[in-house]
One Martini backbone bead per residue (centre of mass of N, CA, C, O) as a GRO file, in nm:
protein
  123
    1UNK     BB    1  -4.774   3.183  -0.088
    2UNK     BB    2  -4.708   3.048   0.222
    3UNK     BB    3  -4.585   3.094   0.505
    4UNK     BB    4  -4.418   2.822   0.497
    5UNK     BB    5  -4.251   2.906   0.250
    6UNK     BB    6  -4.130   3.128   0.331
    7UNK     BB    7  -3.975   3.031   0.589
    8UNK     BB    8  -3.779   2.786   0.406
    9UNK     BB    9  -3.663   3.009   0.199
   10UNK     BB   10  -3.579   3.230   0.437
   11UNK     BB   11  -3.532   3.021   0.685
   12UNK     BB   12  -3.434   2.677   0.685
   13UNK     BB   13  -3.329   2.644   1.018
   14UNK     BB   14  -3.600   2.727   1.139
   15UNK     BB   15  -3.782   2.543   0.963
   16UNK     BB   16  -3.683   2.289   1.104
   17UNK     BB   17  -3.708   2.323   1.424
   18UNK     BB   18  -4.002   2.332   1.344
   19UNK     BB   19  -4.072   2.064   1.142
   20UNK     BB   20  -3.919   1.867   1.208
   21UNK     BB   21  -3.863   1.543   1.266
   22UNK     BB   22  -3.793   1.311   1.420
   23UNK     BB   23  -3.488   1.102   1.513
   24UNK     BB   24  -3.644   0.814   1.467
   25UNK     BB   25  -3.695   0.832   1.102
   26UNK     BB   26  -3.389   0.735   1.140
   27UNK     BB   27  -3.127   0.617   1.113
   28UNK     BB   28  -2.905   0.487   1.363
   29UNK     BB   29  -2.611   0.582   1.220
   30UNK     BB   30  -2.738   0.877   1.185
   31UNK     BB   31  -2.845   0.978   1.462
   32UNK     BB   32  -2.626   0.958   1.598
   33UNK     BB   33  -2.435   1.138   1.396
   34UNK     BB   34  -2.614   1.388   1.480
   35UNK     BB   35  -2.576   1.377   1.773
   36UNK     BB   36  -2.221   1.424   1.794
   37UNK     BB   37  -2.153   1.592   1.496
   38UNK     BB   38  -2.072   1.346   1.237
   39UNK     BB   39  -2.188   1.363   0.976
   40UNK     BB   40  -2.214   1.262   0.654
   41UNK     BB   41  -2.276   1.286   0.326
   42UNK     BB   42  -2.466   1.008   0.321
   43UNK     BB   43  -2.660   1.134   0.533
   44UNK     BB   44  -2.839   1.343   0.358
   45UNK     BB   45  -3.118   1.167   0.260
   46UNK     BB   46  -3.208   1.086   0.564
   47UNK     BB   47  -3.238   1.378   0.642
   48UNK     BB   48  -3.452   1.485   0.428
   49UNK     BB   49  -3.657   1.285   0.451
   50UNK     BB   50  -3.711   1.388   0.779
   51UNK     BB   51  -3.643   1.716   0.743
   52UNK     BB   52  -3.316   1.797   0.736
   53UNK     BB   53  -3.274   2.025   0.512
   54UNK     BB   54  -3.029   2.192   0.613
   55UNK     BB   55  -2.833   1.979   0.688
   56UNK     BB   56  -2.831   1.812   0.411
   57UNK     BB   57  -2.708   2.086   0.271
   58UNK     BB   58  -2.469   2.143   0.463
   59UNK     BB   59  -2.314   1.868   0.358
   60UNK     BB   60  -2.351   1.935   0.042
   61UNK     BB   61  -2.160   2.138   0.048
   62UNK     BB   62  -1.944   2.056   0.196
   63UNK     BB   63  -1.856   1.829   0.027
   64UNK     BB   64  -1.798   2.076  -0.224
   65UNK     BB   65  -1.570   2.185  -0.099
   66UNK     BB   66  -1.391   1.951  -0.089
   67UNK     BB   67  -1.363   1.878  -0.348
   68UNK     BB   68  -1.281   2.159  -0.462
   69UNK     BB   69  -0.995   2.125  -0.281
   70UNK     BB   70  -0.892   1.874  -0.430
   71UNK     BB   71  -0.877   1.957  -0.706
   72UNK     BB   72  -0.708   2.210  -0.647
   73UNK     BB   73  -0.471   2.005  -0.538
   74UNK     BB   74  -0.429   1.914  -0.814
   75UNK     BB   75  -0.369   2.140  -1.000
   76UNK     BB   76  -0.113   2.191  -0.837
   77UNK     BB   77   0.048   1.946  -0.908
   78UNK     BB   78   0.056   1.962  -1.190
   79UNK     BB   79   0.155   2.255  -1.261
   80UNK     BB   80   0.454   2.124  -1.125
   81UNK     BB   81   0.494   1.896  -1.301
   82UNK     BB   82   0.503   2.046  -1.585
   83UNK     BB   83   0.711   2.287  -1.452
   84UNK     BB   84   0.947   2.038  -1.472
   85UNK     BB   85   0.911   1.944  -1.745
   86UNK     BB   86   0.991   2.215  -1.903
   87UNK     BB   87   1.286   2.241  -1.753
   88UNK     BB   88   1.393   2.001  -1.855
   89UNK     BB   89   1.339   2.017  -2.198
   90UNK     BB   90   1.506   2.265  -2.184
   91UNK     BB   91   1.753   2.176  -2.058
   92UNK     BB   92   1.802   1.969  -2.319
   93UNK     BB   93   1.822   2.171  -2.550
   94UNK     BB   94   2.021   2.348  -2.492
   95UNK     BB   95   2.216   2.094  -2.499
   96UNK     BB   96   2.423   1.930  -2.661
   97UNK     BB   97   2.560   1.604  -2.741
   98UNK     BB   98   2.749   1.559  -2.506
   99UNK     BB   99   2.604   1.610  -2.282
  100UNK     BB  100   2.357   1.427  -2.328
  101UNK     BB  101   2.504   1.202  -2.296
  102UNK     BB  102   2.605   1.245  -2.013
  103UNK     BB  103   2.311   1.268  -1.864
  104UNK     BB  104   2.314   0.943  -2.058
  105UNK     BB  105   2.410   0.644  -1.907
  106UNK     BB  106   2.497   0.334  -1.992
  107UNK     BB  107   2.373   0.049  -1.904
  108UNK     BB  108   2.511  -0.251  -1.928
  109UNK     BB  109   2.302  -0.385  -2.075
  110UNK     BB  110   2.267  -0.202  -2.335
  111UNK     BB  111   2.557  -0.208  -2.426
  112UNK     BB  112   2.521  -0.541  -2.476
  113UNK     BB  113   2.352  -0.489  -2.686
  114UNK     BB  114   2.502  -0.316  -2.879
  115UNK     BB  115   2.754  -0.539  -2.908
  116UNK     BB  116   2.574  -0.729  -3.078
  117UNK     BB  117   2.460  -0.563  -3.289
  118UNK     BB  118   2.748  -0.456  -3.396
  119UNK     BB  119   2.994  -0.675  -3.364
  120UNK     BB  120   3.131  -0.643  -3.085
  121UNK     BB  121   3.448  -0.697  -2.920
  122UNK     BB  122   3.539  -0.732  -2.608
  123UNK     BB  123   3.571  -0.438  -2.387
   0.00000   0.00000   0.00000
């Protein structure tokens, strides 16, 4: 291994700031936003082409930092949603027949299906 890879591997940000190519190389809306330090996930790919490997890692790592911080706050979105449907299926199950008619009141639309089905007449 020669010494320029060893130093790539062991220390990639200091290998980046020698080695790599000027922002010349960069398109114009990434080299902005990395004058700025405001670069964006999908700047990774034309970071790397330039030579700007550390950069371009730490994008990506950064991405998945916050994917897996979405999907964690999805995760915890779901089990508040399944343990609030598990209490209410307890508290159904718990509830007698007239409890639970007491709990789903029929709106007026039903009724009147129900009496058309049934041939009730009057009030």
């Amino acid at each position: 291994m020669t010494a320029r890879e060893t130093l790539r591997i062991s220390d990639p940000k200091l290998f980046q700031n020698m080695f790599a190519h000027t922002t010349a190389s960069l398109p114009a809306d990434v080299a902005n936003r990395r004058n700025l330090g405001q670069n964006i996930a999908s700047d990774a790919d034309a970071l790397q082409t330039a030579g700007f490997q550390w950069e371009a890692d730490e994008l990506r790592r950064k991405a998945d930092v916050a994917e897996m911080q979405r999907m964690n706050q999805r995760i915890d979105e779901s089990r508040q949603v399944q343990q609030q449907h598990a209490q209410k299926r307890e508290q159904w199950q718990s509830m007698g027949l007239l409890e639970r008619l007491g709990h789903q009141p029929l709106s007026p639309e039903v009724i009147a299906a129900n009496r058309r089905k049934w041939g009730i007449k009057g009030r």
